[in-house]
Z-matrix of the N, CA and C atoms (Angstrom, degrees):
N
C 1 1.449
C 2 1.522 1 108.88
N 3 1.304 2 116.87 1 146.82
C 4 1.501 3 120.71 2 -166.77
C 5 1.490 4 79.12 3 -101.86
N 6 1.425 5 124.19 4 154.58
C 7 1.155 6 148.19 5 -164.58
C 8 1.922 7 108.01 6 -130.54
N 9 1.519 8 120.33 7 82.95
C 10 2.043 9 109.03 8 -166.40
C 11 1.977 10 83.93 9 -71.36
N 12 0.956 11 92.87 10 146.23
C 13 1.612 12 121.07 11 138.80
C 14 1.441 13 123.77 12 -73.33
N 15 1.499 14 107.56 13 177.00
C 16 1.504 15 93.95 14 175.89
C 17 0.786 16 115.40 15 -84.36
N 18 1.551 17 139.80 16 -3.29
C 19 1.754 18 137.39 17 -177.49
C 20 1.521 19 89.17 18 -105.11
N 21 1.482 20 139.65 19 17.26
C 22 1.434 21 121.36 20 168.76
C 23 1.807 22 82.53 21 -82.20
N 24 1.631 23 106.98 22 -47.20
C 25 1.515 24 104.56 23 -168.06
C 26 1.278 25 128.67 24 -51.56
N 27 1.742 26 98.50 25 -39.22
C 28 1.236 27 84.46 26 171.88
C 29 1.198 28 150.56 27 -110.13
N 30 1.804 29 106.55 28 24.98
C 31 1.405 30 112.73 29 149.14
C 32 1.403 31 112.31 30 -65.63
N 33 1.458 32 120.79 31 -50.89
C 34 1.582 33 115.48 32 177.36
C 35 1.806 34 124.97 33 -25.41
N 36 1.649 35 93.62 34 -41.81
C 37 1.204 36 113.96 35 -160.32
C 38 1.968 37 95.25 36 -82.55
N 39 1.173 38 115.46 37 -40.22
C 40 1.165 39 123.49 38 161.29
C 41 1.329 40 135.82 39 -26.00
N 42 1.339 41 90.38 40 -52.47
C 43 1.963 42 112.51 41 -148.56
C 44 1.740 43 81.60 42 -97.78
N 45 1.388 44 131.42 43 -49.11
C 46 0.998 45 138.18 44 178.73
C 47 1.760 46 117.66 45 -45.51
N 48 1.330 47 113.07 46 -37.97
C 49 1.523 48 135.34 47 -179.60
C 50 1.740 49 104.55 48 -66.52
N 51 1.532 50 88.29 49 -35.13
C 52 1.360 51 111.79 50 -167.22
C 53 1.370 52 122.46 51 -58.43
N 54 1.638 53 97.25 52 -63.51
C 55 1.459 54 116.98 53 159.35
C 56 1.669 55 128.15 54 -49.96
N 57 1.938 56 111.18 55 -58.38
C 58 1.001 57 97.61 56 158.04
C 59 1.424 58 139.49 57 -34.54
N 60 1.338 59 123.78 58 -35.96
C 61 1.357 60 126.01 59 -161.92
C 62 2.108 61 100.95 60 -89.48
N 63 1.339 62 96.52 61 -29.07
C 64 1.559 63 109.68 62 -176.02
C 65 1.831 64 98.13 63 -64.79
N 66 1.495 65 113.87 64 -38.84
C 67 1.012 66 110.34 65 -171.71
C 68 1.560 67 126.86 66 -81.85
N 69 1.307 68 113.00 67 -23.55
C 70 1.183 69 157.96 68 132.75
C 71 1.785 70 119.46 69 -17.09
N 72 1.153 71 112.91 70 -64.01
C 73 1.331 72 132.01 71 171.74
C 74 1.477 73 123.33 72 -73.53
N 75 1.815 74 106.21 73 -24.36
C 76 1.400 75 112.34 74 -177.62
C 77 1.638 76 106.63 75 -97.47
N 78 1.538 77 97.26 76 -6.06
C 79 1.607 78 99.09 77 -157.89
C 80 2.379 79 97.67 78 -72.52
N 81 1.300 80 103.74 79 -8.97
C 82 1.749 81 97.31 80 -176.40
C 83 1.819 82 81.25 81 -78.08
N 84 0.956 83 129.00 82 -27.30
C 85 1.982 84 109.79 83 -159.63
C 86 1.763 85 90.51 84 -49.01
N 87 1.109 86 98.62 85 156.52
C 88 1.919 87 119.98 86 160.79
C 89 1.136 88 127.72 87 -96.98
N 90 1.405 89 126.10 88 -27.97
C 91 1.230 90 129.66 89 -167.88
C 92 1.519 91 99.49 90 -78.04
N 93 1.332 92 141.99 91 157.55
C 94 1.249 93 139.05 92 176.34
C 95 1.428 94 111.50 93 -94.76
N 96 1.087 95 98.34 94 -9.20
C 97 1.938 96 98.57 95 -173.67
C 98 1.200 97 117.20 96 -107.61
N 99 1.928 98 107.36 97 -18.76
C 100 1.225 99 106.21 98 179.29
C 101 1.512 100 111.31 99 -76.29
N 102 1.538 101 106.83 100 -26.21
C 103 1.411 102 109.43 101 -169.18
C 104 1.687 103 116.44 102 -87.06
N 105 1.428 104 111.96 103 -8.52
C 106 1.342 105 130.66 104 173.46
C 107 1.938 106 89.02 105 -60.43
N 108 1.091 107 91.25 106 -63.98
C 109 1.740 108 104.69 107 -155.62
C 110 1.472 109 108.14 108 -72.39
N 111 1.504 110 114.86 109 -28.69
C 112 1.390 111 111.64 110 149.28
C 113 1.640 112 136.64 111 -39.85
N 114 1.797 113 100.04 112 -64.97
C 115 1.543 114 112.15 113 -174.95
C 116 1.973 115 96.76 114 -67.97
N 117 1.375 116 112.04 115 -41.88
C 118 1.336 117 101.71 116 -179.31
C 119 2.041 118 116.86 117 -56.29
N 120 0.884 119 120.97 118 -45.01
C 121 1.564 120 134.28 119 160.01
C 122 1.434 121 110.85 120 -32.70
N 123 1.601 122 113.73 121 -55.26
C 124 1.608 123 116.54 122 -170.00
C 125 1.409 124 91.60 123 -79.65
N 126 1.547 125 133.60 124 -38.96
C 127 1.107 126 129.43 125 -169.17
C 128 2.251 127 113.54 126 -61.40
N 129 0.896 128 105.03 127 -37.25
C 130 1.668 129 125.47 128 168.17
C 131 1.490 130 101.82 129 -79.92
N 132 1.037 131 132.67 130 -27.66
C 133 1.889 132 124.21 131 -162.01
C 134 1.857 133 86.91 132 -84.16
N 135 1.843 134 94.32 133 -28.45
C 136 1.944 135 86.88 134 -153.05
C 137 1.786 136 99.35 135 -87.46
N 138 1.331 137 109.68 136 -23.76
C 139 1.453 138 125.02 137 -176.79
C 140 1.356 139 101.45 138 -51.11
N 141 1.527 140 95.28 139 -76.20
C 142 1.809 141 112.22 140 177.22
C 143 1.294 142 119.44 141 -59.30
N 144 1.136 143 138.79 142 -5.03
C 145 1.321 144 127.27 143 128.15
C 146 2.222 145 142.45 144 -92.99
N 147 0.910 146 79.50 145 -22.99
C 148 1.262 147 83.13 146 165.70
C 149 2.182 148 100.43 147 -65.25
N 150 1.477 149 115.30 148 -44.67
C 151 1.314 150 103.17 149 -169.91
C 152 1.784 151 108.13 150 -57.63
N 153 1.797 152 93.42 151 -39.65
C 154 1.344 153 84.00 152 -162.46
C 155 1.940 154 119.56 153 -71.23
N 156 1.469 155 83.96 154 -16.05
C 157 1.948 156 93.80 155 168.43
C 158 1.065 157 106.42 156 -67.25
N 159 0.897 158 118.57 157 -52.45
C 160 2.187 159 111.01 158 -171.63
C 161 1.608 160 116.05 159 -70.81
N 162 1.446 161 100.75 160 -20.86
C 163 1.690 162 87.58 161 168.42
C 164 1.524 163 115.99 162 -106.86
N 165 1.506 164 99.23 163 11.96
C 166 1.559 165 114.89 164 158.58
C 167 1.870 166 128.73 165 -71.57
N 168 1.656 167 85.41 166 -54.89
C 169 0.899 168 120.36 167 177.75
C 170 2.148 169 115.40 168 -65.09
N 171 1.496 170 111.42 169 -26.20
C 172 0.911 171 115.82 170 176.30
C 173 1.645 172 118.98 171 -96.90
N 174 1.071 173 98.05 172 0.06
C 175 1.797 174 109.02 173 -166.15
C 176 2.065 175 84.58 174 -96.15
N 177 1.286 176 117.02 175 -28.07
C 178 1.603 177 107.23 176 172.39
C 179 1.045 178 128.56 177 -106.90
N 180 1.918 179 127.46 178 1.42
C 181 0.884 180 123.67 179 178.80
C 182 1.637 181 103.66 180 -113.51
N 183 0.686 182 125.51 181 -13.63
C 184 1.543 183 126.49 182 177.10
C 185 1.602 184 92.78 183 -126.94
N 186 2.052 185 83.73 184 114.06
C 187 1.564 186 119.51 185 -166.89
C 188 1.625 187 98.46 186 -113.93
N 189 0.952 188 137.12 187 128.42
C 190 1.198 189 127.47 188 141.51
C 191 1.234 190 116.12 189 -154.09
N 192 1.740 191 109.50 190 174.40
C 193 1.961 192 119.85 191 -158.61
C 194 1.138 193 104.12 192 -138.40
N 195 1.928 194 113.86 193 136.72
C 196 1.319 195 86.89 194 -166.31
C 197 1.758 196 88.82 195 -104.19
N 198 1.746 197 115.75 196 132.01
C 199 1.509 198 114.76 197 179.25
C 200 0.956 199 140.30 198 -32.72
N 201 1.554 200 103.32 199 -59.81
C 202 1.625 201 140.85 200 -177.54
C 203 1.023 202 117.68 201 -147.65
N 204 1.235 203 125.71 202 163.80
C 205 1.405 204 146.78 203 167.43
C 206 1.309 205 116.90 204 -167.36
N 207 1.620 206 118.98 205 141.90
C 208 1.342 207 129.02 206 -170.42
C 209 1.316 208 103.81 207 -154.92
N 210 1.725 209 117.12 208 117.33
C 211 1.219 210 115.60 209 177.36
C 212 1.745 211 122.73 210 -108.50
N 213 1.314 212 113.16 211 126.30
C 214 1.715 213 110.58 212 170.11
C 215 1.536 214 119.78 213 -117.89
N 216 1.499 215 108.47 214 157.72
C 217 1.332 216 110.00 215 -161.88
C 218 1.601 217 120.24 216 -114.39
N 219 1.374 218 107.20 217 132.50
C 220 1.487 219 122.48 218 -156.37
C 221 1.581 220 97.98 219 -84.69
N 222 1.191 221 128.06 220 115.83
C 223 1.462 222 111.43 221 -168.98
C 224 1.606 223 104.14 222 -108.65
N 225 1.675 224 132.62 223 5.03
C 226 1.427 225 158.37 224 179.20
C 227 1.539 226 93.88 225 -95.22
N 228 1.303 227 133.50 226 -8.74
C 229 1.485 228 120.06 227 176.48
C 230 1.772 229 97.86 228 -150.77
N 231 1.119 230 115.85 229 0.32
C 232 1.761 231 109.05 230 171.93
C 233 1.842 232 98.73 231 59.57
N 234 1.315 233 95.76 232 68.02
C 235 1.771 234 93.17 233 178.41
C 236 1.653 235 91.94 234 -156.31
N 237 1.338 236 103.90 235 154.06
C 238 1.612 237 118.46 236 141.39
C 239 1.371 238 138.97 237 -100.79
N 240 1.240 239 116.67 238 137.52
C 241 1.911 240 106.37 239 -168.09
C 242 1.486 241 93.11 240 -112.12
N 243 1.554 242 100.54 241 136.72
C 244 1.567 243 96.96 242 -172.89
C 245 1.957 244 73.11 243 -123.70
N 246 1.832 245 81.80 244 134.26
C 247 1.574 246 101.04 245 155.20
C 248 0.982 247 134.91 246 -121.48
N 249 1.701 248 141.77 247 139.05
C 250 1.617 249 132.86 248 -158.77
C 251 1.384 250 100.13 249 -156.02
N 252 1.181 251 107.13 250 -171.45
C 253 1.523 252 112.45 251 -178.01
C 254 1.895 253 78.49 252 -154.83
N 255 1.795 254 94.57 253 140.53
C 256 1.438 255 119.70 254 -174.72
C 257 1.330 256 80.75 255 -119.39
N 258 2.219 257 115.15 256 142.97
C 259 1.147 258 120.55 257 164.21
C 260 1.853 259 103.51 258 -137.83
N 261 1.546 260 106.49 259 124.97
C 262 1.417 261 105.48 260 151.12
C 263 1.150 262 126.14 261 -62.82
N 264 1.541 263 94.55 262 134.24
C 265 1.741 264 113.48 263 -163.41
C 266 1.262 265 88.92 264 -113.94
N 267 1.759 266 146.30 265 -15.31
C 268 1.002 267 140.18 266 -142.33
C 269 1.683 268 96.29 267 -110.59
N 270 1.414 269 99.43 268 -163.63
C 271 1.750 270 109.12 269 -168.99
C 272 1.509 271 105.27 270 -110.34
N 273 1.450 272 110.65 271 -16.53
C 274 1.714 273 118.88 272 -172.93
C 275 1.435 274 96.16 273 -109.94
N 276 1.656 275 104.29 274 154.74
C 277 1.941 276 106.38 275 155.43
C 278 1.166 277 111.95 276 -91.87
N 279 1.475 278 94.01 277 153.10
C 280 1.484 279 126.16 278 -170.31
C 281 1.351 280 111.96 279 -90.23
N 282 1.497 281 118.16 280 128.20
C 283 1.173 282 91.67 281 -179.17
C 284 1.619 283 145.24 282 -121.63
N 285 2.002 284 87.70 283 14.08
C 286 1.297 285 108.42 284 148.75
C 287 1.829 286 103.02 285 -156.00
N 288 1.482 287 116.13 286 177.23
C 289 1.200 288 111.91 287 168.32
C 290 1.574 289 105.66 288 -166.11
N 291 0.930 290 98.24 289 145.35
C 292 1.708 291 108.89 290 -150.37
C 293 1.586 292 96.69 291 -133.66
N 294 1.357 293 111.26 292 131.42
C 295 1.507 294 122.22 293 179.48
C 296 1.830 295 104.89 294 -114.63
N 297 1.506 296 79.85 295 146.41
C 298 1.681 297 82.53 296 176.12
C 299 1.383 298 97.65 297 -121.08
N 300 1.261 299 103.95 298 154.77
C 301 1.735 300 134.94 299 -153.22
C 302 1.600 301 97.45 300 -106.16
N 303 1.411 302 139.21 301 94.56
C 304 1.299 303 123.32 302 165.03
C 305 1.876 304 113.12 303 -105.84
N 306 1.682 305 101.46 304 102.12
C 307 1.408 306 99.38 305 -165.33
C 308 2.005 307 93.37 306 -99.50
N 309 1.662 308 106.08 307 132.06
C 310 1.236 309 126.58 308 -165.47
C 311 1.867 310 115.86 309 -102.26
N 312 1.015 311 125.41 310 86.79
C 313 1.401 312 113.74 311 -173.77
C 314 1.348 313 111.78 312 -76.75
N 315 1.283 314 120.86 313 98.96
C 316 1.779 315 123.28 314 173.15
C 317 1.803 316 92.91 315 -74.70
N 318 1.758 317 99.03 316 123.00
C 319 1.583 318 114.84 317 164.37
C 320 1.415 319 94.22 318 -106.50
N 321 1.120 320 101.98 319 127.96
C 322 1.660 321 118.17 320 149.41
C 323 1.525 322 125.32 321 -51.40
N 324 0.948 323 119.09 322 115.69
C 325 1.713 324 116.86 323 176.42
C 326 1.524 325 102.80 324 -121.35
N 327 1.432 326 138.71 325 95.88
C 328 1.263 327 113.42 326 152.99
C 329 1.940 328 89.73 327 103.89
N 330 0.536 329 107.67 328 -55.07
C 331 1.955 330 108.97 329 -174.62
C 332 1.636 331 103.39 330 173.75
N 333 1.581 332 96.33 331 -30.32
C 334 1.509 333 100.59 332 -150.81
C 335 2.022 334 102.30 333 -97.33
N 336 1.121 335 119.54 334 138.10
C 337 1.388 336 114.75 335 169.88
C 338 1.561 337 123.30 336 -90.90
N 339 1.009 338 95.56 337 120.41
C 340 1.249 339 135.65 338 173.44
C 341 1.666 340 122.89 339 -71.69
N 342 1.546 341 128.55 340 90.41
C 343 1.154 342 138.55 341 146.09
C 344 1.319 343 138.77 342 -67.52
N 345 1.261 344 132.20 343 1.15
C 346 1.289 345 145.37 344 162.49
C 347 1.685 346 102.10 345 -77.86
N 348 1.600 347 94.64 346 147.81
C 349 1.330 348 105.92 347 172.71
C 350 1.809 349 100.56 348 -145.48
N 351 1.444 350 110.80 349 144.44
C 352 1.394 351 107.34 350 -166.46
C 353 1.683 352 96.97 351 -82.76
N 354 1.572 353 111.12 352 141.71
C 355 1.391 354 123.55 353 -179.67
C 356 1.657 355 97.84 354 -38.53
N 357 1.337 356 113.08 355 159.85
C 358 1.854 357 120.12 356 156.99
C 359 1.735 358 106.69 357 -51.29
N 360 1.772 359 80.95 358 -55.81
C 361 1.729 360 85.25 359 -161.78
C 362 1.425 361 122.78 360 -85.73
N 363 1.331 362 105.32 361 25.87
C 364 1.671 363 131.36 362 168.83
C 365 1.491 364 118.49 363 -107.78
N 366 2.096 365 111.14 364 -8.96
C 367 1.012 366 88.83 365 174.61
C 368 1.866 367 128.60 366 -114.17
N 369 1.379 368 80.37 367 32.56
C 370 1.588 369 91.05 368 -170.42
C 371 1.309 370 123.93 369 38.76
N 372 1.416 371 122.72 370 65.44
C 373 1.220 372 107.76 371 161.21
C 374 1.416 373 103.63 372 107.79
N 375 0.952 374 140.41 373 -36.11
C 376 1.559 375 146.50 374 161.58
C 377 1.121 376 131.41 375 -44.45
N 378 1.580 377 120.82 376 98.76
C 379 1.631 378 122.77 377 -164.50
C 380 1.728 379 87.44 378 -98.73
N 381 1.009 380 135.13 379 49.51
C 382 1.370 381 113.16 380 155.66
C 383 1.710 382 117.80 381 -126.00
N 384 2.190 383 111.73 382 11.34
C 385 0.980 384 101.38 383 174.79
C 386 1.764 385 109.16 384 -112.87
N 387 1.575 386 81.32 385 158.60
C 388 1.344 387 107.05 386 -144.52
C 389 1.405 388 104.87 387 -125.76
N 390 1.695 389 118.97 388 124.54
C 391 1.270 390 123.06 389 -178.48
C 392 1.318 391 119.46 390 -53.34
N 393 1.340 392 125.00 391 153.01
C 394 1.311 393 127.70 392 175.63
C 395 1.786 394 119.76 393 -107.27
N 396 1.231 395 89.58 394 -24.32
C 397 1.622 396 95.98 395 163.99
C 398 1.578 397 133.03 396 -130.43
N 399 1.152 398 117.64 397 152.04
C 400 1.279 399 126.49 398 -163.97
C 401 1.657 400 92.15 399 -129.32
N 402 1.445 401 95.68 400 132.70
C 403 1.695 402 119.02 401 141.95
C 404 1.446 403 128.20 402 -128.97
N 405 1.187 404 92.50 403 156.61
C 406 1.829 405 93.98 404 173.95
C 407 1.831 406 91.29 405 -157.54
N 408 0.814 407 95.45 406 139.55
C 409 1.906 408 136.29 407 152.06
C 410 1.591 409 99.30 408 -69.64
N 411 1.366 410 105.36 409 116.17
C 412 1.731 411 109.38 410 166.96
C 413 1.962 412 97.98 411 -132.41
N 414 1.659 413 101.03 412 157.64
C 415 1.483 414 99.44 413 172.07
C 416 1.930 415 100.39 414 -96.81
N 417 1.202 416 111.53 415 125.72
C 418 1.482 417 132.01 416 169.59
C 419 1.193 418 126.93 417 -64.55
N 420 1.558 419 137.36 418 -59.18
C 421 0.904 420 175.40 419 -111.13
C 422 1.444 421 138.60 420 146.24
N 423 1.766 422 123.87 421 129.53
C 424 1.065 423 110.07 422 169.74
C 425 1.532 424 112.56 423 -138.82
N 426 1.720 425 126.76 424 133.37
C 427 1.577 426 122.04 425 -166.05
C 428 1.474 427 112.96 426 89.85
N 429 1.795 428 96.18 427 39.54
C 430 2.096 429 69.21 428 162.37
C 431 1.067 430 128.82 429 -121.41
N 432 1.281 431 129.12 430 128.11
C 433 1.600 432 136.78 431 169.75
C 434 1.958 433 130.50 432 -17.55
N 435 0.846 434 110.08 433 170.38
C 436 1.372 435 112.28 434 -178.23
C 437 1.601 436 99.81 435 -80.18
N 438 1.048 437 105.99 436 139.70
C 439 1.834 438 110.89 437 -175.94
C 440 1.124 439 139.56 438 46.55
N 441 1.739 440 110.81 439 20.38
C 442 1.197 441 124.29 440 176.25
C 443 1.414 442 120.35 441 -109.69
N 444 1.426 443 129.34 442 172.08
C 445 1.808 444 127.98 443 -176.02
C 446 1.292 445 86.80 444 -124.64
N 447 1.340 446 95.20 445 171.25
C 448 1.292 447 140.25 446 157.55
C 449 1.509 448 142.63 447 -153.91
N 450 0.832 449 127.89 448 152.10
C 451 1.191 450 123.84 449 176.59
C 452 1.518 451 140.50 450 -115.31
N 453 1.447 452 118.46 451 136.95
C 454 1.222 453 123.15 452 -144.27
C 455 1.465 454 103.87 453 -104.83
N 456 1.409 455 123.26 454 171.89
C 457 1.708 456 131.10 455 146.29
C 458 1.353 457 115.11 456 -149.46
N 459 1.327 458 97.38 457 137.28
C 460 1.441 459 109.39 458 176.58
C 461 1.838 460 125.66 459 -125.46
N 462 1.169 461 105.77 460 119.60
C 463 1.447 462 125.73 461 178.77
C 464 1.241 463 112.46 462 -72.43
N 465 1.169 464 153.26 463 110.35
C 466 1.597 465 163.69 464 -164.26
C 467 1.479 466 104.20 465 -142.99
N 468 1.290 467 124.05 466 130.68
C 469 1.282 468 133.06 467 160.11
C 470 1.471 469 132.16 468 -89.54
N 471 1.310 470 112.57 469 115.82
C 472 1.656 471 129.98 470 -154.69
C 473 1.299 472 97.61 471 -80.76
N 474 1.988 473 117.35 472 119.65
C 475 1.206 474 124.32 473 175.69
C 476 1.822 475 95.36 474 -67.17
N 477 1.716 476 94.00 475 156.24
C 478 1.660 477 89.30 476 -170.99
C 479 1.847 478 105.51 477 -85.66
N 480 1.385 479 122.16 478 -18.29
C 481 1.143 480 132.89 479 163.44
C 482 1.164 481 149.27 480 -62.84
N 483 1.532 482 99.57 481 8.55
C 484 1.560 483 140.02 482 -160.71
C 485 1.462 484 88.19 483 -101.69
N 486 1.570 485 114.68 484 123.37
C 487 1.512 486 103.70 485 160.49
C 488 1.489 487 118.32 486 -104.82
N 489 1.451 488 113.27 487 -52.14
C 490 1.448 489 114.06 488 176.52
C 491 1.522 490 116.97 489 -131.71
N 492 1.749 491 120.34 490 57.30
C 493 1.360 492 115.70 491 -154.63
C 494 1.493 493 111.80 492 -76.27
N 495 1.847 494 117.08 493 165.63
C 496 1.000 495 118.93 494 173.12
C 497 1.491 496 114.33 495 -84.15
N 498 1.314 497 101.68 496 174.05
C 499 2.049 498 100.48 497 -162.26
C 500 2.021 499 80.51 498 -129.08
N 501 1.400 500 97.82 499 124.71
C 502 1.586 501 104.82 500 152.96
C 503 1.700 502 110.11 501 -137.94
N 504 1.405 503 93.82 502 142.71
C 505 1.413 504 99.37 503 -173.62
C 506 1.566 505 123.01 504 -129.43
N 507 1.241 506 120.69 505 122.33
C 508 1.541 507 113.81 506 -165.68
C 509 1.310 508 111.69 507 -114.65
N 510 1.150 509 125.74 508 142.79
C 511 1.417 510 127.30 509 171.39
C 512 1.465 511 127.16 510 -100.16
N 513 1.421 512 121.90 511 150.36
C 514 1.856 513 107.66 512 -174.71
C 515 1.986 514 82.48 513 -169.98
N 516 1.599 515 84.37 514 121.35
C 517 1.753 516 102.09 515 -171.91
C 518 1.567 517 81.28 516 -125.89
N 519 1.748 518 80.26 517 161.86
C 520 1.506 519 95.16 518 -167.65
C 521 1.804 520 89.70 519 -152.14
């Protein structure tokens, strides 16, 4: 659940003033079609901005860090469990926050590691190439307060071709 603040409201309350007055201003036109296509215009000008304020507006008011994290590997289910603790840093609750998982397989070629992987559709026909990176989107947390933690777990399934990959982890609360 997205959680507005009072400045989510009161752009709403804004953009809404906004429109009225757009609609307002078009309402002397005569033509019936021009003014259809008018109020419809302010109606999209006010949409598309009001969206882009609130996910403006949410990218600075809902702060959070994720503390820690430490991942170990389940070798009875071919997975990694990454554990962390997420903390609001901000003044509002959050009311979910979701980490994405970017797991990195460094292959050795030669001494040197190697992050490139040749496209599928570059390899004509070749079932033996094999991605080198993995993401996934997981949900972390949901409901947390101003200045409080929590703590998360995450279930990920370990490609078996993976020998020693790197772990990056990003956070994005809403």
């Amino acid at each position: 659940m997205i959680y507005m603040t009072f400045f989510h409201w009161m752009v709403v309350a804004i953009f809404a003033v906004l429109f009225f007055m757009l609609v307002i201003l078009s309402s002397s036109e005569k033509n019936p079609k021009t003014l259809i296509s008018m109020i419809f215009s302010s109606f999209l000008l006010v949409v598309v901005g009001t969206a882009f304020s609130l996910f403006a507006l949410d990218k600075y008011t809902k702060e959070a860090k994720l503390l820690s994290s430490s991942k170990t590997r389940d070798y009875s289910n071919e997975s990694v469990i990454i554990r962390g603790k997420i903390k609001n840093i901000g003044k509002f609750k959050i009311g979910y926050c979701n980490v994405e998982v970017r797991m990195i397989n460094a292959r050795k070629r030669g001494g040197k590691i190697s992050y490139f992987t040749p496209s599928k559709s570059l390899s004509f026909g070749s079932k033996d190439v094999k991605g080198n990176v993995v993401e996934e989107e997981f949900l972390a947390i949901k409901n947390l307060e101003p200045k409080k933690s929590k703590n998360f777990k995450i279930v990920m399934s370990f490609p078996p071709h993976f020998a020693n990959p790197n772990y990056k982890l990003k956070l994005f609360c809403h």
